[in-house]
N, CA, C and O of each residue as an XYZ file, in Angstrom:
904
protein
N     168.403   -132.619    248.138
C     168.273   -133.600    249.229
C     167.777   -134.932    248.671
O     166.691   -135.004    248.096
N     168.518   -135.909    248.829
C     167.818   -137.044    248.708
C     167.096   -137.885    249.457
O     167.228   -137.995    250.676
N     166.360   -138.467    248.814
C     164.888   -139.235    249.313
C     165.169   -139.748    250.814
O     164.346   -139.564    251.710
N     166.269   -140.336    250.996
C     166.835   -141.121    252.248
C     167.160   -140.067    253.033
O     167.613   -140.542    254.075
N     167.170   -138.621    253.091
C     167.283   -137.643    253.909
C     166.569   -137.273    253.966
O     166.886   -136.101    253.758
N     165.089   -137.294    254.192
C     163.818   -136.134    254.459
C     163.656   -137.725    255.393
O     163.739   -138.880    254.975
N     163.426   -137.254    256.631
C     162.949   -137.849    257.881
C     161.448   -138.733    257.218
O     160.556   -138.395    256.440
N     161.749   -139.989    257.986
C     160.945   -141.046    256.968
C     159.481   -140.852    257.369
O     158.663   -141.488    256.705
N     158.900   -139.853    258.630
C     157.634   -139.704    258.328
C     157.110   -138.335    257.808
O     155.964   -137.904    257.928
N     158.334   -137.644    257.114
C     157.666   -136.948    256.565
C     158.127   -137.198    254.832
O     158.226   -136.234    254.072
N     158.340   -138.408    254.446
C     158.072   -138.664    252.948
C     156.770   -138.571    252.644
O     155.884   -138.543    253.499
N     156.498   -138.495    250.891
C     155.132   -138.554    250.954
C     154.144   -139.614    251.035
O     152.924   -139.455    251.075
N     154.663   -140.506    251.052
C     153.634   -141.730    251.266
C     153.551   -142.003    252.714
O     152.460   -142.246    253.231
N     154.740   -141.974    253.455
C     154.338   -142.212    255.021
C     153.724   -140.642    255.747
O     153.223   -140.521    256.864
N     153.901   -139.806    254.958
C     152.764   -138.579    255.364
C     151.530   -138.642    254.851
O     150.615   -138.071    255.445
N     151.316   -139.277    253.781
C     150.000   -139.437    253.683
C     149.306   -140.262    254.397
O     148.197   -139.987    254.856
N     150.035   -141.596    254.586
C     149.654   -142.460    255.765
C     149.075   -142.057    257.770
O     148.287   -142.492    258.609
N     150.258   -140.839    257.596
C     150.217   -140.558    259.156
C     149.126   -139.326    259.005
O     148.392   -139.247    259.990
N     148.875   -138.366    257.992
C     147.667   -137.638    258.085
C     146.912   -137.361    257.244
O     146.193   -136.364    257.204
N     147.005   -138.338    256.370
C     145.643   -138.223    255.841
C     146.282   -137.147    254.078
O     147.084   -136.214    254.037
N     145.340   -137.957    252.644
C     146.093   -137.149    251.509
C     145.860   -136.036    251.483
O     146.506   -135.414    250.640
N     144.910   -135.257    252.306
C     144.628   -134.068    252.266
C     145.730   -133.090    252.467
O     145.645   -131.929    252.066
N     146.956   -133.657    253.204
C     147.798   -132.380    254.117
C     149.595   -133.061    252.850
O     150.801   -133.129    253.084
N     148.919   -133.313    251.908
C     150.462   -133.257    250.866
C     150.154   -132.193    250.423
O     149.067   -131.737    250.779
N     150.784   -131.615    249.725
C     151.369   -130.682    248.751
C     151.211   -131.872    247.374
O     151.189   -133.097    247.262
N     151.103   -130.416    246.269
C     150.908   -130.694    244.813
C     152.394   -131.925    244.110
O     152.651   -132.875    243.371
N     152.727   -131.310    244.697
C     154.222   -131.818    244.204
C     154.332   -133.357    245.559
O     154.751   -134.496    245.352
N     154.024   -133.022    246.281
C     154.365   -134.474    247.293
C     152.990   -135.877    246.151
O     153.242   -136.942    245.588
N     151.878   -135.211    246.279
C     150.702   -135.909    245.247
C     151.579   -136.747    244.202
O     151.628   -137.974    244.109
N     152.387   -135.616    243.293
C     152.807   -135.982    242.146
C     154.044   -136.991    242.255
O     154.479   -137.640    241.304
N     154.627   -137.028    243.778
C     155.722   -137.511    243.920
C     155.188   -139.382    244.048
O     155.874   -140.310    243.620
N     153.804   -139.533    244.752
C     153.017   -141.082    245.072
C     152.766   -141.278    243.702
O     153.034   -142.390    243.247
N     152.327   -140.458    242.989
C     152.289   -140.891    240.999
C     153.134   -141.713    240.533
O     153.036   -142.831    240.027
N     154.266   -140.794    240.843
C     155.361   -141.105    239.978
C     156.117   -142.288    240.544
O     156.839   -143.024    239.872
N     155.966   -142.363    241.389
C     156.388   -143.437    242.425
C     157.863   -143.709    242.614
O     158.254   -144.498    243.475
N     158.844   -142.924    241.644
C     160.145   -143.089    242.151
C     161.077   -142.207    240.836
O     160.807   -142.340    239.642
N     162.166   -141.335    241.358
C     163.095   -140.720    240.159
C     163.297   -141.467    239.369
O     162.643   -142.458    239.045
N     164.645   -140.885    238.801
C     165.610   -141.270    238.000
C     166.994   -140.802    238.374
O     167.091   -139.942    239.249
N     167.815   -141.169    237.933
C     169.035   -141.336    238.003
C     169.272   -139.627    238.911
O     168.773   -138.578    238.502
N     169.738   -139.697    239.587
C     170.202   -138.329    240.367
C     169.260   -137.696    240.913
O     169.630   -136.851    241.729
N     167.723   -137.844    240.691
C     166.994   -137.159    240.820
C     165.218   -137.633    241.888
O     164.087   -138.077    241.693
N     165.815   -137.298    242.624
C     164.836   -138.122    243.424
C     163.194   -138.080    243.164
O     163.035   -137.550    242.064
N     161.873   -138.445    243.768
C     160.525   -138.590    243.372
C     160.124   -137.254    243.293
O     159.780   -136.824    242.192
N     160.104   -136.306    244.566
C     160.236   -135.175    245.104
C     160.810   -134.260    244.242
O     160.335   -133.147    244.020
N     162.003   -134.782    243.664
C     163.062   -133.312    242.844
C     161.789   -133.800    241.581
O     160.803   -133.076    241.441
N     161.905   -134.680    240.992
C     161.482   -134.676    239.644
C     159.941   -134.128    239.658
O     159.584   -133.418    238.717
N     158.856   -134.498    240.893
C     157.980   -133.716    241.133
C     157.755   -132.644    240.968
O     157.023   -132.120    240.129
N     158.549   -132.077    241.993
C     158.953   -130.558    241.653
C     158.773   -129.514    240.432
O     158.082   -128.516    240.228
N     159.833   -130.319    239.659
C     160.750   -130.147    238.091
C     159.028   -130.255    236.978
O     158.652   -129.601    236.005
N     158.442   -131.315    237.702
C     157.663   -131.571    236.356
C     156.225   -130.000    236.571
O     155.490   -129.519    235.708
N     156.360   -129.645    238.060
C     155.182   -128.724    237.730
C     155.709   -127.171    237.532
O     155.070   -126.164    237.228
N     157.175   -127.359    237.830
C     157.567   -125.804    237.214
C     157.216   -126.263    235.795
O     156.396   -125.518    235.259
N     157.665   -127.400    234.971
C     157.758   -127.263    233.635
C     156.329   -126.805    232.937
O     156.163   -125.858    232.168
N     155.037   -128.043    233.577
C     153.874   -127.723    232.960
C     153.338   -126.485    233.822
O     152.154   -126.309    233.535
N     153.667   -125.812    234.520
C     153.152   -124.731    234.639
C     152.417   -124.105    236.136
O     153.026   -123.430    236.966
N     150.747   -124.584    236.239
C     150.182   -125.078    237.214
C     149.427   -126.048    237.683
O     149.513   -126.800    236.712
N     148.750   -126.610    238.433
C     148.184   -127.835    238.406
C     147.032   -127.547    237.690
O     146.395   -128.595    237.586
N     146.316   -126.394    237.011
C     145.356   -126.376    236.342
C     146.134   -127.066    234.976
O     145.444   -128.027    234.635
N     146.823   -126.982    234.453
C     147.691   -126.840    233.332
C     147.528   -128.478    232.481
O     147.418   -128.855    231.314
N     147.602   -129.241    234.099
C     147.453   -130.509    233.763
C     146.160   -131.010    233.328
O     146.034   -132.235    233.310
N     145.246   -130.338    232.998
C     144.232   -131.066    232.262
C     143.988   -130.730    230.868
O     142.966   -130.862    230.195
N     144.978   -130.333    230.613
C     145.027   -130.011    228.588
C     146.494   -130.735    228.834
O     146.606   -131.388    227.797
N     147.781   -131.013    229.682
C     148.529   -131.752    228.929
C     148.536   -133.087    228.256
O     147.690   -133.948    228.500
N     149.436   -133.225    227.472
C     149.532   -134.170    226.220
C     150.532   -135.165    226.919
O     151.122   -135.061    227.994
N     150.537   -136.230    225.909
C     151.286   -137.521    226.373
C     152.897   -136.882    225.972
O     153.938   -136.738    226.614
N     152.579   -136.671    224.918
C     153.715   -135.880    223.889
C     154.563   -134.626    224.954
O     155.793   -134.600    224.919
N     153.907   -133.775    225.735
C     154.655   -132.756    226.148
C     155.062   -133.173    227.365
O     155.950   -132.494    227.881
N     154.493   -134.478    228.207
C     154.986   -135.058    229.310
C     156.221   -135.860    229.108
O     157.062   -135.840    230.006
N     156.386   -136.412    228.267
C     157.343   -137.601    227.881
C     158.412   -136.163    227.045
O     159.186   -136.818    226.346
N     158.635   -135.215    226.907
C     159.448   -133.947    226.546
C     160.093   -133.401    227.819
O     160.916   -132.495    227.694
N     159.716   -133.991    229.342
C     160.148   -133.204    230.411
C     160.980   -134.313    230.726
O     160.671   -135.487    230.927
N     162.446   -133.562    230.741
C     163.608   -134.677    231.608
C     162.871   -135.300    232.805
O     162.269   -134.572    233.594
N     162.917   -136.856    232.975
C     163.277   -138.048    233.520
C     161.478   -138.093    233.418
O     161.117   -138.115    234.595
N     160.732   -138.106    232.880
C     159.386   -138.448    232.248
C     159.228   -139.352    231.101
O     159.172   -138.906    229.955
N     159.152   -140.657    231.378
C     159.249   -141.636    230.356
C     157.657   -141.748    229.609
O     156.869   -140.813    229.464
N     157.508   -142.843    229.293
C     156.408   -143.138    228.917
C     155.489   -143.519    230.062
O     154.353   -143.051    230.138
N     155.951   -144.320    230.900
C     155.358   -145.337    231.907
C     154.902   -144.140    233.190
O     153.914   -144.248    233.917
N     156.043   -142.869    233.218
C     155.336   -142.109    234.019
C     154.552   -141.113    233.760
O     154.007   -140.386    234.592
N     154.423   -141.015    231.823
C     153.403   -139.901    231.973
C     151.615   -140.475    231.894
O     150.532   -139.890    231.882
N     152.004   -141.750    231.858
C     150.563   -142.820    231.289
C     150.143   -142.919    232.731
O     148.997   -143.358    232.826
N     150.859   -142.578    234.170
C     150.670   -143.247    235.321
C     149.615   -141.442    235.658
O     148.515   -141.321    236.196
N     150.567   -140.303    235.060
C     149.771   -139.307    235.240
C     148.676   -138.853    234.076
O     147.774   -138.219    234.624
N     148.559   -138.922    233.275
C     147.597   -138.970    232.538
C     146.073   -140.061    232.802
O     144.945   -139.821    232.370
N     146.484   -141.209    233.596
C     145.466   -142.062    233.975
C     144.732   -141.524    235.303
O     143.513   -141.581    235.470
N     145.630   -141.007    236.195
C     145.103   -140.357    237.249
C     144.496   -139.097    237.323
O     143.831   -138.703    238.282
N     144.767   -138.380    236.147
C     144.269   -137.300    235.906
C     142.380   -137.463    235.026
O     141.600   -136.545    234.773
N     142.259   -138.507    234.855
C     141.441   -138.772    233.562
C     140.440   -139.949    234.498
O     139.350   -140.275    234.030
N     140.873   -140.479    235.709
C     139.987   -140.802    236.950
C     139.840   -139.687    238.245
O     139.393   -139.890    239.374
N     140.155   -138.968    237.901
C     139.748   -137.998    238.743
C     138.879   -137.189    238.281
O     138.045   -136.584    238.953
N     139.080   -137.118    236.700
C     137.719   -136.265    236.052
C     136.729   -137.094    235.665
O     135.724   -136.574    235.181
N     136.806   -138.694    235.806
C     135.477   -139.212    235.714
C     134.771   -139.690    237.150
O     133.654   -140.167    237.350
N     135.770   -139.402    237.996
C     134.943   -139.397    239.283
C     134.669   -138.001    239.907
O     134.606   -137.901    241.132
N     134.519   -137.024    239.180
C     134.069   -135.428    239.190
C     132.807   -135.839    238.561
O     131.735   -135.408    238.985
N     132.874   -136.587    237.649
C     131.877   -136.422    236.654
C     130.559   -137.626    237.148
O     129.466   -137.743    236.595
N     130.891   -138.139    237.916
C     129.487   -139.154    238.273
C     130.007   -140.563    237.754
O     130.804   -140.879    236.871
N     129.152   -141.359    238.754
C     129.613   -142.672    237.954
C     129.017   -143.206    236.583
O     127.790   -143.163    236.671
N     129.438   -143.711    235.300
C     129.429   -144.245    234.675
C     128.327   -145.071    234.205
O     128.065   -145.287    233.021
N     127.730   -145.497    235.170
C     126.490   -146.756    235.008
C     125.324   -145.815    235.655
O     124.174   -146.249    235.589
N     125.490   -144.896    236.106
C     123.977   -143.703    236.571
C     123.146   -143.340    235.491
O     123.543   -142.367    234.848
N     122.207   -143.814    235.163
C     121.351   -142.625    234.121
C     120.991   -140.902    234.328
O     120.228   -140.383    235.142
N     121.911   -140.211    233.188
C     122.285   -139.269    233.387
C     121.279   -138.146    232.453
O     121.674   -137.807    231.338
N     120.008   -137.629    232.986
C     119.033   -137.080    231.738
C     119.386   -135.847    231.815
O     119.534   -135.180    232.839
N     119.588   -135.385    230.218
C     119.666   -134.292    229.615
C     119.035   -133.845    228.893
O     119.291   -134.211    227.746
N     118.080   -133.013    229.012
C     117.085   -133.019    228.765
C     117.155   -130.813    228.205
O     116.882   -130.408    227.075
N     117.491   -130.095    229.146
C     117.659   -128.368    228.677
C     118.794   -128.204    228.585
O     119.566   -129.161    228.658
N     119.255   -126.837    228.383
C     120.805   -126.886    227.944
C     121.301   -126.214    228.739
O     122.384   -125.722    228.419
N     120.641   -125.844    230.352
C     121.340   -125.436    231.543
C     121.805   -127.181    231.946
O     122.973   -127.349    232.298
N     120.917   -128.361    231.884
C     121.466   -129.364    232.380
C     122.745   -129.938    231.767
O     123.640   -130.562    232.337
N     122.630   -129.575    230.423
C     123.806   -130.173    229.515
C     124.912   -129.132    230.006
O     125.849   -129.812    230.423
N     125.226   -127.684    230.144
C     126.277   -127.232    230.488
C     126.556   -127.435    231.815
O     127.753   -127.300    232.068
N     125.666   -127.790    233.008
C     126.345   -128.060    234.590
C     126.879   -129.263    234.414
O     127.856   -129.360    235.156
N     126.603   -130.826    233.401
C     127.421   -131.624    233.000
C     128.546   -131.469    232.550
O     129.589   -132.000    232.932
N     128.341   -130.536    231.494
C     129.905   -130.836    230.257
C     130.932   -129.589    230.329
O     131.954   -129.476    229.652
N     130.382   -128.561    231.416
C     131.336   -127.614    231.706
C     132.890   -127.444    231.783
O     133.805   -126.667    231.506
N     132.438   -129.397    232.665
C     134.028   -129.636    233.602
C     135.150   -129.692    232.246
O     136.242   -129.125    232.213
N     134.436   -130.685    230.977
C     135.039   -131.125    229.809
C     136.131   -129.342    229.549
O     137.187   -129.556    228.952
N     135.971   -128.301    229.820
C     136.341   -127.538    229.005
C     137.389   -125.979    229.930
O     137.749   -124.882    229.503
N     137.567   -126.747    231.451
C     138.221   -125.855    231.930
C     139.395   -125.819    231.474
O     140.059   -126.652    230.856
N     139.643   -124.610    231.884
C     140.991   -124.223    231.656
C     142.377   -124.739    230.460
O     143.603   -124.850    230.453
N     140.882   -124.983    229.307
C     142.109   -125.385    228.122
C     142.375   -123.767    227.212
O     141.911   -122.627    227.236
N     143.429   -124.558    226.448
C     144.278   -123.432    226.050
C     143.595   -123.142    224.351
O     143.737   -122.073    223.758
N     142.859   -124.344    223.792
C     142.978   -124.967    222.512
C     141.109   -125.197    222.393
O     140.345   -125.796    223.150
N     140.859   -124.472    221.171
C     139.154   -125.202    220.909
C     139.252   -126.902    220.882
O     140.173   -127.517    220.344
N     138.110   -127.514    221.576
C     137.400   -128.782    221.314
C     136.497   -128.754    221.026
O     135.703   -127.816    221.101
N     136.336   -129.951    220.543
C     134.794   -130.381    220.070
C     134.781   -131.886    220.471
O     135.422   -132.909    220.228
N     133.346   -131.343    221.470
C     132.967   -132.862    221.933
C     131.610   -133.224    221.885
O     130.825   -132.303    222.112
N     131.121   -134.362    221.642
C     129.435   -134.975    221.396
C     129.166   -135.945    222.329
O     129.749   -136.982    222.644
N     127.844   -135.226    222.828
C     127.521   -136.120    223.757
C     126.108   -136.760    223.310
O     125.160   -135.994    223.137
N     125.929   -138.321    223.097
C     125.208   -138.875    222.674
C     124.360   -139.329    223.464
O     124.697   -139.909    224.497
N     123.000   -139.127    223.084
C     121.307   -139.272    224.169
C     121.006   -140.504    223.800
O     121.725   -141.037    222.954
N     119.807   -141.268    224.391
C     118.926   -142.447    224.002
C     117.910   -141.504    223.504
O     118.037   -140.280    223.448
N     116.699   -142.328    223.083
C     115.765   -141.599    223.162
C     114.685   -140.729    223.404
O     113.856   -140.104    222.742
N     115.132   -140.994    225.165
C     114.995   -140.099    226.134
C     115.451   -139.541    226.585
O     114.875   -138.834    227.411
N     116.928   -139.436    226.363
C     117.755   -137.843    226.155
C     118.485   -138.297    227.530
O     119.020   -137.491    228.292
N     118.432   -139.780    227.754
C     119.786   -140.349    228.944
C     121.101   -140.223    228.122
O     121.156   -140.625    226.960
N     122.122   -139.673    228.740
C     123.509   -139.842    228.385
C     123.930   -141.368    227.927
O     123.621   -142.258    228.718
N     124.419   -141.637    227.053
C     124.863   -143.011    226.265
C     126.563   -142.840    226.668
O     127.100   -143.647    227.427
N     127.368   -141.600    226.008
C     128.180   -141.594    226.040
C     127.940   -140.071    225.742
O     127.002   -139.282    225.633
N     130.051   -140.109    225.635
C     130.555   -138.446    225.350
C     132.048   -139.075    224.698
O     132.572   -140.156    224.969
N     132.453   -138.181    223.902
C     133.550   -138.451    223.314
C     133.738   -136.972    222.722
O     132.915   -136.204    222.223
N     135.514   -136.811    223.022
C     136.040   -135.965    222.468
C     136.290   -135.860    220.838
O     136.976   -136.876    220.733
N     136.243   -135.551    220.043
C     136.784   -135.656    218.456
C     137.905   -134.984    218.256
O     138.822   -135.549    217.659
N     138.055   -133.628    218.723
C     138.507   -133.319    217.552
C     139.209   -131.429    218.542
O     138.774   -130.645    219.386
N     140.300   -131.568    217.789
C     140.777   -129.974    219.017
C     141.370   -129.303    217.773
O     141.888   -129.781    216.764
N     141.157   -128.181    218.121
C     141.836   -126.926    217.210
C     141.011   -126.332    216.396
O     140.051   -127.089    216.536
N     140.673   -125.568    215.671
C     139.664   -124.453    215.307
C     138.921   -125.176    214.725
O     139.265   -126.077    213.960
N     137.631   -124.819    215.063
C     136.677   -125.806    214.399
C     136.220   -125.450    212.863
O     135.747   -124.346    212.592
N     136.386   -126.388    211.970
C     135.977   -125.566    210.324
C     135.218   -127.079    210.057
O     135.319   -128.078    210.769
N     134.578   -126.950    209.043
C     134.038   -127.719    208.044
C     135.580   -129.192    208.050
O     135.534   -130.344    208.483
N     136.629   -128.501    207.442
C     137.820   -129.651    206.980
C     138.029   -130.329    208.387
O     137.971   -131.556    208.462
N     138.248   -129.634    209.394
C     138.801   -129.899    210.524
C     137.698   -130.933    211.706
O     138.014   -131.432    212.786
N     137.009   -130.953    211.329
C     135.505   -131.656    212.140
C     135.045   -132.637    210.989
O     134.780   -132.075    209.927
N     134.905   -134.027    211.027
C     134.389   -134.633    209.781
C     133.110   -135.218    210.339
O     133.159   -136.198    211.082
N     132.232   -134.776    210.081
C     130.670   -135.321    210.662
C     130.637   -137.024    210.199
O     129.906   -137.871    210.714
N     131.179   -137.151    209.596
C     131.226   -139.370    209.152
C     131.932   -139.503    211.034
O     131.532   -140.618    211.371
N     132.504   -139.069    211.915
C     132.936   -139.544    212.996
C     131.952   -139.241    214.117
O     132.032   -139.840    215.190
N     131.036   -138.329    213.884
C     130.490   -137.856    214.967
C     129.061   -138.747    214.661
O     128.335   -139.064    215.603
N     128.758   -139.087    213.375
C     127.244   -140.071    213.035
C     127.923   -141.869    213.889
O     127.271   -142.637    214.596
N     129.470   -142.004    213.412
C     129.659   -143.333    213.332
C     129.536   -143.191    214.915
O     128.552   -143.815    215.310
N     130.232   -142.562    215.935
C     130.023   -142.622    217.265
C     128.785   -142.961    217.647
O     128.556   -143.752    218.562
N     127.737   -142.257    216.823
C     126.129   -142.593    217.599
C     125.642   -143.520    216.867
O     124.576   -143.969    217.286
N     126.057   -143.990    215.879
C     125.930   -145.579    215.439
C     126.343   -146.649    216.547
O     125.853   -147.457    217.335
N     127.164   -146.304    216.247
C     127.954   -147.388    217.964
C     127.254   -147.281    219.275
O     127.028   -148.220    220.038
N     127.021   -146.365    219.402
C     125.836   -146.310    220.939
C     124.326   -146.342    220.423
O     123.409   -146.110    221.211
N     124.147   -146.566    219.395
C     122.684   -146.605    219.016
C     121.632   -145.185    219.752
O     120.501   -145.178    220.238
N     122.749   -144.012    219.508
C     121.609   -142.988    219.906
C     121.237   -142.325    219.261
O     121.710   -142.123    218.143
N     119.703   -141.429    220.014
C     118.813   -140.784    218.834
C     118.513   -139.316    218.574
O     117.642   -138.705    217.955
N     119.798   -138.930    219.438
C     120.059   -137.576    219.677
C     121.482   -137.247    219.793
O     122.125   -137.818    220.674
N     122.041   -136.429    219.046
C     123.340   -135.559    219.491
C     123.771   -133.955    219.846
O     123.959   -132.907    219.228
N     123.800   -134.361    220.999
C     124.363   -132.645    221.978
C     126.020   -132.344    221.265
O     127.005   -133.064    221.428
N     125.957   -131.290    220.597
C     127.379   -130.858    219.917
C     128.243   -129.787    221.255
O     127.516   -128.969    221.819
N     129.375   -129.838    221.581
C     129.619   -128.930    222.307
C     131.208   -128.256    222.071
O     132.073   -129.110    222.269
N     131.598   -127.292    221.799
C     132.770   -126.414    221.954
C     133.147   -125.341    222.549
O     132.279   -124.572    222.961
N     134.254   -125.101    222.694
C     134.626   -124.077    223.547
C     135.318   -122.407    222.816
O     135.427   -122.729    221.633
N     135.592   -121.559    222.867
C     136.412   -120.623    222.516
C     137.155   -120.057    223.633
O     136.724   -119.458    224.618
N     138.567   -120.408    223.244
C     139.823   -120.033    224.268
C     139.471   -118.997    224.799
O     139.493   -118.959    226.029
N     139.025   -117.801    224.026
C     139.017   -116.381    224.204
C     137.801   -116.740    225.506
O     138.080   -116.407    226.658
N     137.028   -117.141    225.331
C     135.772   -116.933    226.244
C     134.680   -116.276    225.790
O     133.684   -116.018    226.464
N     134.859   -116.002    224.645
C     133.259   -115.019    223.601
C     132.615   -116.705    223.260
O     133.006   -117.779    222.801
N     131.140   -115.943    223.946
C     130.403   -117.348    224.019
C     129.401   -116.825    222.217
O     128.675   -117.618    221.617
N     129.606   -115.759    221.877
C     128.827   -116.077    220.822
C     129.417   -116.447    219.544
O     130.592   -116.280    219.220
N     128.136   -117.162    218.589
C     128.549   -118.065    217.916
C     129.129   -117.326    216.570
O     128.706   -116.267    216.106
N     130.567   -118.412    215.874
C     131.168   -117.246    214.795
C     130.190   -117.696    213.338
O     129.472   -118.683    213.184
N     130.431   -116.775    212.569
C     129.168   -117.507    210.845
C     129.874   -118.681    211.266
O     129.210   -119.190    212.169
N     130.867   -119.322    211.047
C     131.465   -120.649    210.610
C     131.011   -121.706    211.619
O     131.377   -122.870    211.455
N     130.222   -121.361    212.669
C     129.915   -122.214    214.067
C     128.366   -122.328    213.002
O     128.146   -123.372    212.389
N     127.758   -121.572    212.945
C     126.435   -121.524    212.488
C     126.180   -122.150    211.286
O     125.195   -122.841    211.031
N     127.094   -121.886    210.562
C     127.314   -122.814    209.568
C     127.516   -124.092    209.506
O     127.241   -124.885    208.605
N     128.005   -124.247    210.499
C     128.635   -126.102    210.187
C     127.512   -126.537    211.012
O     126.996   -127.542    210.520
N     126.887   -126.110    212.195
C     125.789   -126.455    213.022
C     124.755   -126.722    212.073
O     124.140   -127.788    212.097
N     124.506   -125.756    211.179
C     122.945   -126.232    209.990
C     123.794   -127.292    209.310
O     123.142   -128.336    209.274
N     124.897   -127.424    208.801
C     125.717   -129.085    208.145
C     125.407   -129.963    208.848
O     125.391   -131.073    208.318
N     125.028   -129.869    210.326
C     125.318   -130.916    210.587
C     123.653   -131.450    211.223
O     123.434   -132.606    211.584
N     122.681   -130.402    211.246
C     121.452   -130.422    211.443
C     120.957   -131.498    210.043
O     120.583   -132.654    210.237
N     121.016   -131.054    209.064
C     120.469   -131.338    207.813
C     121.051   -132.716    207.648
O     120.359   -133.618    207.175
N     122.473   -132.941    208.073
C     123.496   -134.565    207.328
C     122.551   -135.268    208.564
O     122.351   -136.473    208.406
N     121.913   -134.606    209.851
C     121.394   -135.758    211.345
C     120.180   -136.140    210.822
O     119.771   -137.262    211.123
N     119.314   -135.223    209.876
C     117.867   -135.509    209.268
C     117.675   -136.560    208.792
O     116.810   -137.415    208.983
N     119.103   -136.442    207.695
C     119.294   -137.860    206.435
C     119.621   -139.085    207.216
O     119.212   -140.202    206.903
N     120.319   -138.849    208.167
C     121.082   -140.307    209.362
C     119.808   -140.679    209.962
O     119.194   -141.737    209.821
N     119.602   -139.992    210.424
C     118.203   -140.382    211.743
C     118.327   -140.250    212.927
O     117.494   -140.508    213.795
N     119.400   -139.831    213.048
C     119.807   -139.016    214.606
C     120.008   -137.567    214.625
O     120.796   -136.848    214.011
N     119.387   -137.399    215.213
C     119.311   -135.384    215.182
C     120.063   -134.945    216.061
O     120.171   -135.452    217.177
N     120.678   -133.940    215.660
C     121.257   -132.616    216.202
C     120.604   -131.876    217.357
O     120.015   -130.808    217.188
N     120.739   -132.530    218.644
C     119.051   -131.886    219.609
C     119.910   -130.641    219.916
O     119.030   -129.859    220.277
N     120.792   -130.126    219.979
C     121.776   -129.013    220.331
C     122.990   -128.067    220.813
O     123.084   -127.958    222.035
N     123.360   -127.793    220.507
C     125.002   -127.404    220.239
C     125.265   -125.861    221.026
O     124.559   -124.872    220.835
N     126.283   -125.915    221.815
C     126.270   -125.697    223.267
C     128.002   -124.866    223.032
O     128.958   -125.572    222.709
N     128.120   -123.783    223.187
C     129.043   -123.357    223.336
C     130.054   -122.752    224.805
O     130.059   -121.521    224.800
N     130.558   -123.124    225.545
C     130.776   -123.519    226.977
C     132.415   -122.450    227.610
O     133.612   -122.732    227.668
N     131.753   -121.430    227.906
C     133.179   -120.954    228.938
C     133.221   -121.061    230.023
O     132.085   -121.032    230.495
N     134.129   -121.205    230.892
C     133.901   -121.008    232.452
C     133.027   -120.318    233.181
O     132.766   -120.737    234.308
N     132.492   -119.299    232.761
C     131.030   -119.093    233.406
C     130.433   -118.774    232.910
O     130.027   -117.647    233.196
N     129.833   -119.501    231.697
C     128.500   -119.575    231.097
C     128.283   -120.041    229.383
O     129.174   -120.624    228.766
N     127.259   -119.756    228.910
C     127.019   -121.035    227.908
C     126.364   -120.535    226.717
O     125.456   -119.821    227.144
N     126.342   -120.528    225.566
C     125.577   -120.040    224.287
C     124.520   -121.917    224.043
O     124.980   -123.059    224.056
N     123.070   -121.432    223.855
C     122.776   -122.862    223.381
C     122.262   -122.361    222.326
O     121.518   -121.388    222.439
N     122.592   -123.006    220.858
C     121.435   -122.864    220.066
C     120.538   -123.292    220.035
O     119.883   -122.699    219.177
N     119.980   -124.056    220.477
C     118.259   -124.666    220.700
C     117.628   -123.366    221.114
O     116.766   -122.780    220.460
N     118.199   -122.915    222.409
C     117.569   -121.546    222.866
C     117.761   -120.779    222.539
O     117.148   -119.825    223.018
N     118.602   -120.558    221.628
C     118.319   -119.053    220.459
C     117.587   -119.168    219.242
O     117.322   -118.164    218.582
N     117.125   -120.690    218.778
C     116.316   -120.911    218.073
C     117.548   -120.694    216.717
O     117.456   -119.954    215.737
N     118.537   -121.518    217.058
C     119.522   -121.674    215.939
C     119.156   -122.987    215.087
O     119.703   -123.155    213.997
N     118.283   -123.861    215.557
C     118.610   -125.329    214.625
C     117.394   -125.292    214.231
O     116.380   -124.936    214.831
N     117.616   -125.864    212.691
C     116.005   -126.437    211.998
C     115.170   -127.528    211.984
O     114.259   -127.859    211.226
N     115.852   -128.230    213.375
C     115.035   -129.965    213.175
C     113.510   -128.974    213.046
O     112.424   -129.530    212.882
């Protein structure tokens, strides 16, 4: 069916208009994104098309620019339009920006950085950098795929808290599987990176291993040697 045949108040923008965005569908959402087909294929069809391809709407918060711009009539311009909306919706999950955000135990650091780690498919590693009173500065992702010594370069995770001038770093990763305890090679690179924060001057305050319902901290297992 094309666009000019679905009765004009029930398109998705004049249905969102007449009741409100709550009463679209996933695919009508994706259809105001995208804001218009391609050649044969209307907002709606390609909507459609794009969430059989990625899967479910959970799906969309580990996709890539790379596997969006791989789905027929997904250019660049429309996967940057969904990737931006996807990436303001998780920073307005996440609190605003300019709030001082204290982190201070590592139940507070996982009800923060939980959201960072649903439903991916792939280990991350992300650092979240304190002041000296253990306010959130920033967070930045580094680095995805099994975490080793080669694969994680601690010169990126010091230069980040150079740049925010902070005096603490919260380490955090995930395991696909969901085994929250830590492997030798986690424990290992955690004392690397305790000992390289001594010599910097920003410490390692603790490293946080994060599944969907629930959390390994080493601080509280008495894993780190500051």
């Amino acid at each position: 069916m094309k666009i000019k045949e679905i009765p004009e108040n029930e398109r998705p923008r004049e249905k969102l208009i007449r009741k409100g965005v709550e009463s679209l569908s996933t695919s009508e959402l994706l259809a105001i994104i995208l804001q218009g087909g391609v050649k044969n294929i209307n907002a709606n069809e390609l909507a459609f098309q794009l969430l059989k391809e990625v899967g479910t709407i959970k799906n969309f918060l580990d996709v890539s620019f790379l596997e969006l711009t791989k789905i027929k009539g997904i250019g660049s311009v429309k996967a940057s339009k969904i990737l931006a909306s996807i990436e303001l919706g998780r920073r307005i999950f996440l609190g605003e920006e300019n709030t001082k955000i204290k982190l201070q135990t590592p139940l507070e650091i996982y009800e923060y950085s939980r959201y960072f780690f649903y439903y991916l498919k792939q280990e991350c590693f992300y650092c979240l950098f304190l002041d000296s009173k253990k306010n959130l500065l920033s967070y930045k992702l580094l680095f995805k795929g099994t975490m080793t010594k080669s694969s994680v370069h601690p010169r990126e995770i010091f230069k980040e808290a150079y740049k925010v001038n902070a005096s603490f770093i919260v380490c955090l990763h995930n395991h696909p599987s969901g085994e929250l305890k830590p492997s030798n090679k986690d424990i290992e690179f955690t004392s690397y990176l305790v000992r390289l924060g001594i010599i910097h001057g920003v410490l390692i305050y603790d490293h946080l291993i994060v599944s969907d319902n629930g959390y390994f901290s080493f601080l509280k297992n008495n894993l780190l040697d500051n």
